[in-house]
C-alpha positions, 0 to 999 in steps of 0.5 A, spaced: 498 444 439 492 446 444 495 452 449 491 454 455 488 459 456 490 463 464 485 467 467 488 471 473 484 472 478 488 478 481 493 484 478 499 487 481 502 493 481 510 494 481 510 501 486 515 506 484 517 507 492 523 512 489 520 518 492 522 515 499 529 517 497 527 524 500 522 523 506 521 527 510 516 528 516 514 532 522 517 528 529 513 534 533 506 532 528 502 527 531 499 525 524 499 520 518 504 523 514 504 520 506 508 522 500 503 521 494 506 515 489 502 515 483 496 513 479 496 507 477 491 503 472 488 497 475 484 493 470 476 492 472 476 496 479 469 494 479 470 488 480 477 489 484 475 485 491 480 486 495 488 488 496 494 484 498 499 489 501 506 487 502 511 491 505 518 492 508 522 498 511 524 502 517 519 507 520 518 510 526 512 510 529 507 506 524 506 505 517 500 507 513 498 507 506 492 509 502 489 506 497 484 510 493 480 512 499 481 506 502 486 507 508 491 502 511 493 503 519 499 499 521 498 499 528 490 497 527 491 493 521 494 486 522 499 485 518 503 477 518 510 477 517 512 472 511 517 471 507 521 477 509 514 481 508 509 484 512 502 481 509 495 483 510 489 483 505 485 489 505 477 488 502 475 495 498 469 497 494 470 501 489 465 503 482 468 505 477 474 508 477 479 509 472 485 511 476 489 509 483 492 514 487 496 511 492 500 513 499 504 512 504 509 513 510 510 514 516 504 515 522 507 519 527 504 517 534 509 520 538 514 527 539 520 527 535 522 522 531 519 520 525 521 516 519 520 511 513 526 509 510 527 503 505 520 503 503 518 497 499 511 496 496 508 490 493 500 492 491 496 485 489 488 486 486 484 481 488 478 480 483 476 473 486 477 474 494 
């Protein structure tokens, strides 16, 4: 019996989001606010060519994620809702790194009330598209 073998084109990563269980942030700063999540090993970051980010969650004013050096802002960047996901695909270029540090939370952009609660985070790396 011969099997196939099945090359991905793509790595995803399972985000530990357990740290939005404490956020917090500033409603009187006007800024990104992130909470750092971790380093996460990505196979081949040099061939990586873009990210899927899927997302679900309450936050007031915006969502944002960064991404090693790559930032996503919600308002700018169109996400389509899709299967109960925010979804949007975000091109990167990345040399030879050995670690993802990857952030998110809320982009507060008006006074007083700020906040990021039942964060979900999916991250696909796209080595084909």
């Amino acid at each position: 019996m011969n099997k196939e073998l099945v090359i991905k084109s793509y790595s995803e990563v399972p985000v530990d989001v357990s740290a939005f269980a404490n956020y917090t942030c500033n409603g009187y700063e006007l800024t990104y606010q992130p909470i750092n999540l971790g380093d996460y090993a990505i196979p081949n970051t040099d061939k990586v060519k873009s990210v899927t980010i899927k997302w679900k969650g309450a936050v007031d004013d915006r969502f944002g994620i960064t991404i090693h050096d790559t930032f996503v802002d919600g308002r700018i960047f169109r996400y389509e809702w899709i299967d109960n996901w925010y979804q949007g695909n975000v091109k990167v270029k990345w040399n030879k790194v050995n670690k993802i540090n990857i952030k998110a939370g809320a982009i507060n952009t008006d006074p007083f009330r700020c906040y990021a609660s039942g964060i979900q985070i999916h991250l696909r790396f796209n080595y084909n598209k």
